[in-house]
N, CA, C and O atoms as CSV, one atom per row, in Angstrom:
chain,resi,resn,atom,element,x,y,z
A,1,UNK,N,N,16.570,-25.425,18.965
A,1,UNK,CA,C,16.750,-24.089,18.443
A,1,UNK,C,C,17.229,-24.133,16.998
A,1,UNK,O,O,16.775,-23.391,16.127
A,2,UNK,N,N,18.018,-24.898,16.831
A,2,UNK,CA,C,18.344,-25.431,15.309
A,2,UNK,C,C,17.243,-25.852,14.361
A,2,UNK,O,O,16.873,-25.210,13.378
A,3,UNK,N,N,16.790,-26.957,14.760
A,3,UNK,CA,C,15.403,-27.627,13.906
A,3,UNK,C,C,14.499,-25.791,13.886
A,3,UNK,O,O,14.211,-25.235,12.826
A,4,UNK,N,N,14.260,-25.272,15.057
A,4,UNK,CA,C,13.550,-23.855,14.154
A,4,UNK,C,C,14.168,-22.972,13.812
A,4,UNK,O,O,13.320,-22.114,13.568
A,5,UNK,N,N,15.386,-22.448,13.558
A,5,UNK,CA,C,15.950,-21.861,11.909
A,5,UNK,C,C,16.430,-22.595,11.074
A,5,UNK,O,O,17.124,-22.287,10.105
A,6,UNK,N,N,16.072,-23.626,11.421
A,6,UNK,CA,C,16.076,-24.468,9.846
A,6,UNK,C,C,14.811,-24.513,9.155
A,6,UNK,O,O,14.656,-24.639,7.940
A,7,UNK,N,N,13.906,-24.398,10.054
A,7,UNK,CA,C,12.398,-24.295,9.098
A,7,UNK,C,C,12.281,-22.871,9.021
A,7,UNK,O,O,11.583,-22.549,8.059
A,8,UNK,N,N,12.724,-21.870,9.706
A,8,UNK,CA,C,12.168,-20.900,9.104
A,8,UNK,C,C,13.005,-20.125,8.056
A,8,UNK,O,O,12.570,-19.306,7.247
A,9,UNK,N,N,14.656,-20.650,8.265
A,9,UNK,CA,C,14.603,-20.668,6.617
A,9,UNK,C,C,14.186,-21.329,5.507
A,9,UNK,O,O,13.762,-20.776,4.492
A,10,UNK,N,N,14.327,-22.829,5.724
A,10,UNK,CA,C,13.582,-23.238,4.462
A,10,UNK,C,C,12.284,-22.645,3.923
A,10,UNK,O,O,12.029,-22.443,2.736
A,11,UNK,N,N,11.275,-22.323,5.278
A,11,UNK,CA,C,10.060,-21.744,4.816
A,11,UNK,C,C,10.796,-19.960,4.048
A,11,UNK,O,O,10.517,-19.870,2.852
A,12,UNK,N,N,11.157,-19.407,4.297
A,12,UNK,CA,C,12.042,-18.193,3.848
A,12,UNK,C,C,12.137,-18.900,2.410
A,12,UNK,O,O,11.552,-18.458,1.421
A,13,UNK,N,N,12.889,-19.975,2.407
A,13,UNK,CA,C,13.101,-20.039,0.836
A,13,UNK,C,C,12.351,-20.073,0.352
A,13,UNK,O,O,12.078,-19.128,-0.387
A,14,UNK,N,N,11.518,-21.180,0.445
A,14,UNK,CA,C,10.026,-21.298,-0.137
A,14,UNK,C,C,9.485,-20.329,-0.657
A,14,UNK,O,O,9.293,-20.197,-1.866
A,15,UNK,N,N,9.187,-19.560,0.198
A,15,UNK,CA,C,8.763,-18.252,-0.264
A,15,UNK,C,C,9.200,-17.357,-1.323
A,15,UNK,O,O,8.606,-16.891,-2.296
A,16,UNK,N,N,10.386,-17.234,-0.892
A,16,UNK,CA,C,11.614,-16.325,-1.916
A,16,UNK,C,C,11.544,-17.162,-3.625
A,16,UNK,O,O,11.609,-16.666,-4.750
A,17,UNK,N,N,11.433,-18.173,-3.305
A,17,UNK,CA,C,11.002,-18.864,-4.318
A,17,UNK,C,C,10.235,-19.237,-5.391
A,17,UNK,O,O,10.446,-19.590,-6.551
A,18,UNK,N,N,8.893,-18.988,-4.389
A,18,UNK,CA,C,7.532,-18.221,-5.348
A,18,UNK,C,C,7.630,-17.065,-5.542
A,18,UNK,O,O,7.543,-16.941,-6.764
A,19,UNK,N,N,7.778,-15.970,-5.029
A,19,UNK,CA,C,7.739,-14.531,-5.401
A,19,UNK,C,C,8.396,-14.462,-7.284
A,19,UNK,O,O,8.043,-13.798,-8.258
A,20,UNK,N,N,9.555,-15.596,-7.048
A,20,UNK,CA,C,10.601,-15.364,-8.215
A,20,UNK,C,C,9.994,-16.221,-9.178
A,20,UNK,O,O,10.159,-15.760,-10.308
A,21,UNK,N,N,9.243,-17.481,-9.167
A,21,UNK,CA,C,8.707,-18.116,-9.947
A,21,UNK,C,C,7.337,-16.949,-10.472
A,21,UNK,O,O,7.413,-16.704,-11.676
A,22,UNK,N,N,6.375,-16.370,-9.884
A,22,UNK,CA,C,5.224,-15.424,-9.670
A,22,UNK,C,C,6.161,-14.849,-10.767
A,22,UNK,O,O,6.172,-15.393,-11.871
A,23,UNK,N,N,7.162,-13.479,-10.442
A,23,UNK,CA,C,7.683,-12.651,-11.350
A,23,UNK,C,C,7.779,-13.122,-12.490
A,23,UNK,O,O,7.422,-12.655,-13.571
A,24,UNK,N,N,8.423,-14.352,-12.152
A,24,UNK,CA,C,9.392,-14.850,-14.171
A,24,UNK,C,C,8.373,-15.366,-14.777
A,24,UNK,O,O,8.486,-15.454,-16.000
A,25,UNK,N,N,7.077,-15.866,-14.142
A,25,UNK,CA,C,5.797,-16.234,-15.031
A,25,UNK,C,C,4.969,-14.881,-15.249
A,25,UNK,O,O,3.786,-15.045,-15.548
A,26,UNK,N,N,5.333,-13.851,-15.162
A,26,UNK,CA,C,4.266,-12.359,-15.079
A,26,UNK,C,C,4.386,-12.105,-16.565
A,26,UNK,O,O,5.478,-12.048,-17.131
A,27,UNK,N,N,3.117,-11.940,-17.231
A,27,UNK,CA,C,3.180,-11.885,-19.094
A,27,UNK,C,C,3.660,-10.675,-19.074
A,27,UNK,O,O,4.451,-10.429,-19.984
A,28,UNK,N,N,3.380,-9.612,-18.130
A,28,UNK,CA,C,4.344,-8.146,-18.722
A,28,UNK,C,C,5.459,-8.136,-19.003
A,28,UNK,O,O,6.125,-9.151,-19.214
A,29,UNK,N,N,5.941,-6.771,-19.067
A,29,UNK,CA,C,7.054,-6.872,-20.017
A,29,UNK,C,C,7.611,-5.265,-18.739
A,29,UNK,O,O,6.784,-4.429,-18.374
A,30,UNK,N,N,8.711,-5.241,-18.425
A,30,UNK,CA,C,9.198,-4.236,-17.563
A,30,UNK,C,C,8.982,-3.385,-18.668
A,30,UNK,O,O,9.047,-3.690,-19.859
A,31,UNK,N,N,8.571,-1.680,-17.883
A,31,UNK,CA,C,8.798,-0.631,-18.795
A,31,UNK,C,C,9.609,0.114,-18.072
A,31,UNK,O,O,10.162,-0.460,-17.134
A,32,UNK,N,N,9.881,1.450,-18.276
A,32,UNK,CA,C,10.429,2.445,-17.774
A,32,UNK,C,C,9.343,3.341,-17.577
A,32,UNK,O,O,8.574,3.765,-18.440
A,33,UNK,N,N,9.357,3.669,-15.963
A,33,UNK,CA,C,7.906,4.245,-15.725
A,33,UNK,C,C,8.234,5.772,-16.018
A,33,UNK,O,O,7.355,6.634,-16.032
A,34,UNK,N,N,9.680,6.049,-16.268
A,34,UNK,CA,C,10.033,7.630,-15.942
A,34,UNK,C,C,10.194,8.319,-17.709
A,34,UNK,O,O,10.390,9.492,-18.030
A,35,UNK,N,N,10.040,7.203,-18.533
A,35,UNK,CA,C,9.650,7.641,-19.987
A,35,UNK,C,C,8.469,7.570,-20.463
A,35,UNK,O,O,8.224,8.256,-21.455
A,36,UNK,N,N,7.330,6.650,-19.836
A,36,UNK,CA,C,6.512,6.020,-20.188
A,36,UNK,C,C,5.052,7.076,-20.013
A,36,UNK,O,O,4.785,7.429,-18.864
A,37,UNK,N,N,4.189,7.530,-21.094
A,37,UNK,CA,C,3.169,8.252,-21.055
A,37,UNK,C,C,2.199,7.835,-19.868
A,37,UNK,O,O,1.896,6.686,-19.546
A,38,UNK,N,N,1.664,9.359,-19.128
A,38,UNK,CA,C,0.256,8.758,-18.715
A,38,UNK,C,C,-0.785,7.918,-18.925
A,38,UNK,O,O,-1.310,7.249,-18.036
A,39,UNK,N,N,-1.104,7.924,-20.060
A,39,UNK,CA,C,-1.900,6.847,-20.866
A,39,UNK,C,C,-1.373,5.484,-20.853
A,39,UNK,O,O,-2.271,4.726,-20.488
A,40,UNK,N,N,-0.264,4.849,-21.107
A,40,UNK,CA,C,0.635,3.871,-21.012
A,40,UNK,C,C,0.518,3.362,-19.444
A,40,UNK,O,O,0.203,2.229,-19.080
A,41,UNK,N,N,0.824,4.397,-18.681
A,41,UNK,CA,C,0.566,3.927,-16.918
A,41,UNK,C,C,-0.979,3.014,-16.926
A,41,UNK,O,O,-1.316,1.835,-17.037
A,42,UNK,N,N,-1.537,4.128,-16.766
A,42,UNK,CA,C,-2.850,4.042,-16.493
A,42,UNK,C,C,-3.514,2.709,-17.155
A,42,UNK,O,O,-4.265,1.949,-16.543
A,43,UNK,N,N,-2.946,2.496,-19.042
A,43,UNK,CA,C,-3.406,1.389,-19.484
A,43,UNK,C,C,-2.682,0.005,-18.613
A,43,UNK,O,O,-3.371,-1.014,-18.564
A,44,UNK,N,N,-1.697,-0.007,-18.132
A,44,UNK,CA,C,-0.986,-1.264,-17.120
A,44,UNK,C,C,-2.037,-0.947,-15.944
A,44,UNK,O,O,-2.221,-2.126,-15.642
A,45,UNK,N,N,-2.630,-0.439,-15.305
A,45,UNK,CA,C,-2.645,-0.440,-14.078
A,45,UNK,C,C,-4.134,-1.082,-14.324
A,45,UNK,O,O,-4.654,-1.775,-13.450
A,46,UNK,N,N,-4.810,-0.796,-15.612
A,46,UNK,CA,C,-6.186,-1.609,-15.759
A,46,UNK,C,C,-5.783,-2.931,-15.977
A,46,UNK,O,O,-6.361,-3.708,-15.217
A,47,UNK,N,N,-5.003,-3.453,-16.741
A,47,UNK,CA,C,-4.696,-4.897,-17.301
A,47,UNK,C,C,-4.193,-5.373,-15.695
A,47,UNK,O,O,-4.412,-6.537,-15.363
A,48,UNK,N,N,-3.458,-4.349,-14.639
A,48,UNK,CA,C,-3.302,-5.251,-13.556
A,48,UNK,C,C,-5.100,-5.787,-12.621
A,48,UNK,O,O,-5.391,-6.787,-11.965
A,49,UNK,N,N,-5.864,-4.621,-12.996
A,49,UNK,CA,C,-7.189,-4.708,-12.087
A,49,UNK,C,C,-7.816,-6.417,-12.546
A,49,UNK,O,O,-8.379,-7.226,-11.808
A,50,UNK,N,N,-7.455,-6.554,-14.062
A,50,UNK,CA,C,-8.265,-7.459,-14.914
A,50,UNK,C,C,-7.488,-8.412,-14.496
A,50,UNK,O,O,-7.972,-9.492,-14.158
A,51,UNK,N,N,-6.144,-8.169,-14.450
A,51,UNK,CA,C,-5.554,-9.477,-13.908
A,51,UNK,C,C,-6.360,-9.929,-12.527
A,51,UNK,O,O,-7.159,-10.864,-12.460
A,52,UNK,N,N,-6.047,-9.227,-11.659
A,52,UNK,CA,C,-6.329,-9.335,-10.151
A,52,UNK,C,C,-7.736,-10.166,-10.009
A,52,UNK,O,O,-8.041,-11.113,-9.285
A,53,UNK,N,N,-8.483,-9.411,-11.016
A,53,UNK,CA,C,-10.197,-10.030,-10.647
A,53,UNK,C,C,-10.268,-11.287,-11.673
A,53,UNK,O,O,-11.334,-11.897,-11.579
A,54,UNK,N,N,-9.629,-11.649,-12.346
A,54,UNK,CA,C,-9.258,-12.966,-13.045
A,54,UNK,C,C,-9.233,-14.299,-12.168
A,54,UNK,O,O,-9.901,-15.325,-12.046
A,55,UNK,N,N,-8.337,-13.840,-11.743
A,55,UNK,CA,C,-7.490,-14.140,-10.661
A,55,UNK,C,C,-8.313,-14.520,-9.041
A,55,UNK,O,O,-7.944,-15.331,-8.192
A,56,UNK,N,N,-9.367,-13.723,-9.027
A,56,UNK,CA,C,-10.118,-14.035,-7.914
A,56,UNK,C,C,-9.827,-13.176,-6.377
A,56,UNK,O,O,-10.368,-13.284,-5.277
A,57,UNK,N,N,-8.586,-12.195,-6.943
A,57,UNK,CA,C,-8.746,-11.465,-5.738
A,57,UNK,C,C,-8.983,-10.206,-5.864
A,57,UNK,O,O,-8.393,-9.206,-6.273
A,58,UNK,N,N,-10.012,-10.488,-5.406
A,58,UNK,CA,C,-11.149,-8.719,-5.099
A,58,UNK,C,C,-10.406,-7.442,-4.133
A,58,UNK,O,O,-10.696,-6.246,-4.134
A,59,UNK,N,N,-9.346,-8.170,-3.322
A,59,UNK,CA,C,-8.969,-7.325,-2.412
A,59,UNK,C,C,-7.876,-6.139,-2.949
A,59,UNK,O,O,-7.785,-4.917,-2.830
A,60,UNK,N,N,-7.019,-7.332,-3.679
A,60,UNK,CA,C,-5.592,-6.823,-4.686
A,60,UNK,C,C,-6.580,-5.494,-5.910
A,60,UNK,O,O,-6.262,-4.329,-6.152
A,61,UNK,N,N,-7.632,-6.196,-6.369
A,61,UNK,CA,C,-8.539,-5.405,-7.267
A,61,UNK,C,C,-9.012,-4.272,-6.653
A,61,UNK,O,O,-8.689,-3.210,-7.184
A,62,UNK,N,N,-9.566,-4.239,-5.853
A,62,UNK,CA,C,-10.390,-2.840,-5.222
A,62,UNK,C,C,-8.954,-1.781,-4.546
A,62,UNK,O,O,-8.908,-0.552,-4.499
A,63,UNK,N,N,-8.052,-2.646,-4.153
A,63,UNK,CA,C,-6.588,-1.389,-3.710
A,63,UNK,C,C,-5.977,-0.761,-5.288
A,63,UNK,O,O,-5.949,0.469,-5.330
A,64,UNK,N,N,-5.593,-1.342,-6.306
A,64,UNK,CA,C,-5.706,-0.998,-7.174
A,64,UNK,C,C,-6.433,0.053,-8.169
A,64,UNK,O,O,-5.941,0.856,-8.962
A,65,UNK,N,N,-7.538,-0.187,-7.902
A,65,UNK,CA,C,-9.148,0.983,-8.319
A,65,UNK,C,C,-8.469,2.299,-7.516
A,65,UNK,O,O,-8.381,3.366,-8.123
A,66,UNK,N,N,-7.957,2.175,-6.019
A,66,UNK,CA,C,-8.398,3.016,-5.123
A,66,UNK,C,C,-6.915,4.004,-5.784
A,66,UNK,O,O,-7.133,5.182,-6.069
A,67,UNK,N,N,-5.876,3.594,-5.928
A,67,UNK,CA,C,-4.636,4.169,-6.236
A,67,UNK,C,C,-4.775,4.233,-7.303
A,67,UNK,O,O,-3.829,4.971,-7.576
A,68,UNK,N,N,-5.342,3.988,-8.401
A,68,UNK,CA,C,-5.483,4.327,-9.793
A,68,UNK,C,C,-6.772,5.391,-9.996
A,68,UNK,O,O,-7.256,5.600,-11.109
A,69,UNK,N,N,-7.135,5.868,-9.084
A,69,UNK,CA,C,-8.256,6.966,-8.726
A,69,UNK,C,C,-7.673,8.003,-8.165
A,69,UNK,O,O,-8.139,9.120,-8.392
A,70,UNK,N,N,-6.741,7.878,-7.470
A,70,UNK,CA,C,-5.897,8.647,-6.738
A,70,UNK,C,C,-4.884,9.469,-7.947
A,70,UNK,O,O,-4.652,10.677,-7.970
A,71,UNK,N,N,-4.414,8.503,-8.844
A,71,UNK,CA,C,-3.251,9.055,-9.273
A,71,UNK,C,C,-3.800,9.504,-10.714
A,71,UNK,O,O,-2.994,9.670,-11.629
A,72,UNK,N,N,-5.123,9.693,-10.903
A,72,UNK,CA,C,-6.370,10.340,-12.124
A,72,UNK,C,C,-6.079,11.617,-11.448
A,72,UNK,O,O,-5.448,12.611,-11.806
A,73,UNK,N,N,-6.830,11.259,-10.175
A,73,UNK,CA,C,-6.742,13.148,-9.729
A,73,UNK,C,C,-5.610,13.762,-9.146
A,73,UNK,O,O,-5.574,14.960,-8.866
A,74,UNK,N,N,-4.443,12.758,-8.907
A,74,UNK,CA,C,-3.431,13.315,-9.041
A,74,UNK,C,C,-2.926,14.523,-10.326
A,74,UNK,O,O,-2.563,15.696,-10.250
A,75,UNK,N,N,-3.072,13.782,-11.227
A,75,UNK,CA,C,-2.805,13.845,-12.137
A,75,UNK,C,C,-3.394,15.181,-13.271
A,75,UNK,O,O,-2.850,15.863,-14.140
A,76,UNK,N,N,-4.850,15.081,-12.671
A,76,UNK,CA,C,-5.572,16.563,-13.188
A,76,UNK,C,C,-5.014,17.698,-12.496
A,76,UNK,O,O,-4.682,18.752,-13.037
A,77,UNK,N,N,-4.902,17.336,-10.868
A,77,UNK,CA,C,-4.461,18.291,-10.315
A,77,UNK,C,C,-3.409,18.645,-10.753
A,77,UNK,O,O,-3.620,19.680,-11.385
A,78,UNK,N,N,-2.368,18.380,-10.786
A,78,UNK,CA,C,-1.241,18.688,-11.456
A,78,UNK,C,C,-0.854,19.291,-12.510
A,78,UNK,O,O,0.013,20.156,-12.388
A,79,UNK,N,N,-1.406,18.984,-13.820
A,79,UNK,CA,C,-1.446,19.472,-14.750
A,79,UNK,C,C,-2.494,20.084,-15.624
A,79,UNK,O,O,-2.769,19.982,-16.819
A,80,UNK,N,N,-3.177,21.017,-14.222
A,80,UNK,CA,C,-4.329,22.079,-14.741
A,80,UNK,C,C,-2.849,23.516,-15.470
A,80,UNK,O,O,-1.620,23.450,-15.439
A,81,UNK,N,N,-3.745,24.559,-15.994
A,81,UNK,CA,C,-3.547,25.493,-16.913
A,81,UNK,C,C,-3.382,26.155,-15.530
A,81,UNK,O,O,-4.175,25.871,-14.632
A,82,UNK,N,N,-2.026,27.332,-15.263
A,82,UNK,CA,C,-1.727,28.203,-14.202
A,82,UNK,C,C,-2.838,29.677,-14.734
A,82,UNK,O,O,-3.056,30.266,-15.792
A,83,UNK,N,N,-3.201,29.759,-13.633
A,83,UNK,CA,C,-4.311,30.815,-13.621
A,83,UNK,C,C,-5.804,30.524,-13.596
A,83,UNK,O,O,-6.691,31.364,-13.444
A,84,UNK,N,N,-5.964,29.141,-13.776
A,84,UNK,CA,C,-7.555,28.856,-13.442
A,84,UNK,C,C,-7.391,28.689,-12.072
A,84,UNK,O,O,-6.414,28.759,-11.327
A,85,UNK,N,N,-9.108,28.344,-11.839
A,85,UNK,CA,C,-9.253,28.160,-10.827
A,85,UNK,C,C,-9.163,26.707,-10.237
A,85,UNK,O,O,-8.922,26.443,-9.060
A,86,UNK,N,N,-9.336,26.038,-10.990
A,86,UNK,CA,C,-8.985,24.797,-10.561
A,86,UNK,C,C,-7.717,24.225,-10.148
A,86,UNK,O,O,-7.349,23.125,-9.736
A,87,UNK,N,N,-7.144,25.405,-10.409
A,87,UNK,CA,C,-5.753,24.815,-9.914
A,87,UNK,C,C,-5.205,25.247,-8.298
A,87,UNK,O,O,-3.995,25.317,-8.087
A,88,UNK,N,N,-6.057,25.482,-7.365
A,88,UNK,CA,C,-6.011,25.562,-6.103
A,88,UNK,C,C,-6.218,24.139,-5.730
A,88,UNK,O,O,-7.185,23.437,-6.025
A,89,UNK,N,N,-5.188,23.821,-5.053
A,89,UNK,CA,C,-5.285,22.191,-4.201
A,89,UNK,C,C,-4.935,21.785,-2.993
A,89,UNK,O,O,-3.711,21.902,-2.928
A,90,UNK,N,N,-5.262,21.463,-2.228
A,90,UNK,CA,C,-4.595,20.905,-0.585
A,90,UNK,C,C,-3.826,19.615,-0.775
A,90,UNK,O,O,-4.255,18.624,-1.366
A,91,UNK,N,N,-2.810,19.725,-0.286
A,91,UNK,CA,C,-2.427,18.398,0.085
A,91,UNK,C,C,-2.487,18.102,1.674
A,91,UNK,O,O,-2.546,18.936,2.578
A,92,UNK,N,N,-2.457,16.672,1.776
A,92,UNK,CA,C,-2.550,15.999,3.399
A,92,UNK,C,C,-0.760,15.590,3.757
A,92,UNK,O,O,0.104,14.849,3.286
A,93,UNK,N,N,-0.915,16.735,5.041
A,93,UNK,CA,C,0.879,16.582,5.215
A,93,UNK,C,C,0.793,14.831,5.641
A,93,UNK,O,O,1.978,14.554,5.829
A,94,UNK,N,N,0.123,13.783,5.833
A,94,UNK,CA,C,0.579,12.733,6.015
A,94,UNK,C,C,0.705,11.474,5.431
A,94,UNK,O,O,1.414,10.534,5.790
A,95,UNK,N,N,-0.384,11.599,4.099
A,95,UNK,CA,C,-0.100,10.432,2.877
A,95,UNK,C,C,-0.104,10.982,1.690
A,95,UNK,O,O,-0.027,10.358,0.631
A,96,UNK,N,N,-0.221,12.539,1.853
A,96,UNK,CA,C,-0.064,13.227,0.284
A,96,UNK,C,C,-1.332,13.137,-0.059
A,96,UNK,O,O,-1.394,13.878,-1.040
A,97,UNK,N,N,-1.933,12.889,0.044
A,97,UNK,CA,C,-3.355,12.924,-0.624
A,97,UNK,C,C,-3.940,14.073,-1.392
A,97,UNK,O,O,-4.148,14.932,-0.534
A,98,UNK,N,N,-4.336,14.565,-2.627
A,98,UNK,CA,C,-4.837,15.506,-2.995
A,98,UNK,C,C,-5.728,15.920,-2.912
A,98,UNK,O,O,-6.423,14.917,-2.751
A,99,UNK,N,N,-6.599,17.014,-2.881
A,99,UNK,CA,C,-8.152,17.296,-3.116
A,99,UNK,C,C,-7.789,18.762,-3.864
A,99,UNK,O,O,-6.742,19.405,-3.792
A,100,UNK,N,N,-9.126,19.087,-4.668
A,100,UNK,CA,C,-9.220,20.343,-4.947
A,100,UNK,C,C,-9.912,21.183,-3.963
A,100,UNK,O,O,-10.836,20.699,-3.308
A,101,UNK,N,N,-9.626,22.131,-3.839
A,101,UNK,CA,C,-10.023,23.412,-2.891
A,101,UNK,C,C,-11.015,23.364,-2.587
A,101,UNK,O,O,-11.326,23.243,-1.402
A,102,UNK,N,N,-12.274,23.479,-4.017
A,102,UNK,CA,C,-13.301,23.321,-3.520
A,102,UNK,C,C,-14.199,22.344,-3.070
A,102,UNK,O,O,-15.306,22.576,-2.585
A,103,UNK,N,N,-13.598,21.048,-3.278
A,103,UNK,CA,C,-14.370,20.381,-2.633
A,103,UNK,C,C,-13.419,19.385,-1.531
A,103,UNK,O,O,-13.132,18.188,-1.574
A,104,UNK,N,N,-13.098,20.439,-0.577
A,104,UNK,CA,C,-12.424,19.920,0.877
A,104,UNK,C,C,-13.024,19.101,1.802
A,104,UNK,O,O,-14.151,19.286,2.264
A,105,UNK,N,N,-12.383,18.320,2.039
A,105,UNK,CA,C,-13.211,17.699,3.096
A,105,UNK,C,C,-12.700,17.831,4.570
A,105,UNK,O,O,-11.543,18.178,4.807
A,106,UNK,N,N,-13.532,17.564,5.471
A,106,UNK,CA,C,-13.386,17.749,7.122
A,106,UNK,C,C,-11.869,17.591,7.376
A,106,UNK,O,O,-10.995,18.405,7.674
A,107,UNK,N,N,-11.866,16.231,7.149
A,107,UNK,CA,C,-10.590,15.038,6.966
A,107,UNK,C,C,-10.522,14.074,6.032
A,107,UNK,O,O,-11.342,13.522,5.299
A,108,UNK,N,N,-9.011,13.968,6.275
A,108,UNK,CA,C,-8.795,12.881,4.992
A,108,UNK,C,C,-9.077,11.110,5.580
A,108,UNK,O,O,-8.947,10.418,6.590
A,109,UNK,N,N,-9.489,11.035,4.303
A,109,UNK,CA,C,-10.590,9.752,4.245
A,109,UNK,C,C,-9.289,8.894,4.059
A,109,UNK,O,O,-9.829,7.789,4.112
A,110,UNK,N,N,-8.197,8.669,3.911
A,110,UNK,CA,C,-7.039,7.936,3.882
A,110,UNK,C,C,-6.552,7.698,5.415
A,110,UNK,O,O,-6.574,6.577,5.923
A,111,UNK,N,N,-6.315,8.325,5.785
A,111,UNK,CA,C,-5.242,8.444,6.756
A,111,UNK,C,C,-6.059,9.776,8.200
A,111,UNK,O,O,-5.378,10.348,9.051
A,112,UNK,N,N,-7.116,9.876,8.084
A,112,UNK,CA,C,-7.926,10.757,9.185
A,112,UNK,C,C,-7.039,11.792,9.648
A,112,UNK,O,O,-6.741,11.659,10.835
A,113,UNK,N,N,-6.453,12.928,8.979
A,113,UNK,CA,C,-5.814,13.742,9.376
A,113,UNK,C,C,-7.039,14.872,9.129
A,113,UNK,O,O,-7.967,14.755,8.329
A,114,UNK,N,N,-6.795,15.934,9.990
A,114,UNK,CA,C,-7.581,17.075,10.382
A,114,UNK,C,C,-7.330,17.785,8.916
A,114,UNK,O,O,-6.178,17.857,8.488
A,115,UNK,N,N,-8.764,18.461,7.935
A,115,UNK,CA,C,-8.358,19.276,7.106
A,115,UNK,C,C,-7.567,20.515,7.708
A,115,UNK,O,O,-6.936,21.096,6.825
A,116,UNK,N,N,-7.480,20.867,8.495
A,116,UNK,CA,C,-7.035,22.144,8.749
A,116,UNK,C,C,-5.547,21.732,9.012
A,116,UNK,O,O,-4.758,22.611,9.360
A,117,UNK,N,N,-5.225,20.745,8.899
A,117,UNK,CA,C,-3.745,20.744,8.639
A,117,UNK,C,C,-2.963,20.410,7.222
A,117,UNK,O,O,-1.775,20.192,6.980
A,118,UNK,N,N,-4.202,20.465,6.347
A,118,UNK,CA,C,-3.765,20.217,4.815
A,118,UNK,C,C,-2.473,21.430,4.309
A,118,UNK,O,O,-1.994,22.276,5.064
A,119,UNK,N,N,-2.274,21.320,3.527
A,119,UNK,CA,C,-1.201,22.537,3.200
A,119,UNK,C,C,-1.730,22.831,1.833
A,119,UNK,O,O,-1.834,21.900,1.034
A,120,UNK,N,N,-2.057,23.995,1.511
A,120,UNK,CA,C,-2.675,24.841,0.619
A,120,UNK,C,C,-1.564,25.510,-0.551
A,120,UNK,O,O,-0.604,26.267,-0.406
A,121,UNK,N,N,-2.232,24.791,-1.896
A,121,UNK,CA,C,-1.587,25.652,-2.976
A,121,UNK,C,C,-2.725,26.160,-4.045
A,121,UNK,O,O,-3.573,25.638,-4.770
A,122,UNK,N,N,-2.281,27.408,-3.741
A,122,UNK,CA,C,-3.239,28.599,-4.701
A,122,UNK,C,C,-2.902,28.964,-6.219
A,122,UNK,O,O,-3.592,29.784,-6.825
């Protein structure tokens, strides 16, 4: 019982180990995401895609695309002009997901929740 939490901490360290070597070799540079322009986001989140597919993983790359697509139309949605029309939006009470009004779908393609349980802002 000893010999296995001794390996599964050492393996624990190991690990803990790379994560911290991974970080302290990462060429970025920390920002402050809560000062930092949209444009500024968005430009990190491509240099991470370029990293990723550099890098050889397609998987890390395509989740990336998918949340940096997300947080585009987050992002329109949000900061449309009050009184158009585009500014009607559903959200999905279970991963937040946005859509615009008019183009609703059945269900959400995230997380398969019923549109008719979206929550509606006009």
């Amino acid at each position: 019982m000893n010999l296995h939490k001794t390996l599964l901490l050492l393996l624990f360290a190991i690990a803990a180990g790379i994560l911290v070597w991974l970080y302290r070799d990462s060429p970025r540079t920390p920002r402050n995401i809560r000062k930092a322009s949209w444009s500024e986001i968005i430009a990190d989140r491509d240099a991470e895609i370029r990293r990723a597919m550099t890098r050889g993983n397609r998987y890390a790359a395509r989740t990336l695309v998918w949340t940096s697509a997300a947080d585009l139309k987050s992002i329109f949605l949000l900061e449309c002009r009050p009184g158009s029309r585009e500014c009607a939006f559903a959200v999905c009470p279970v991963c937040g997901n946005l859509y615009a009004t008019e183009y609703l779908d059945r269900y959400c393609p995230f997380c398969l929740t019923e549109g008719e349980k979206f929550v509606r802002f006009e």
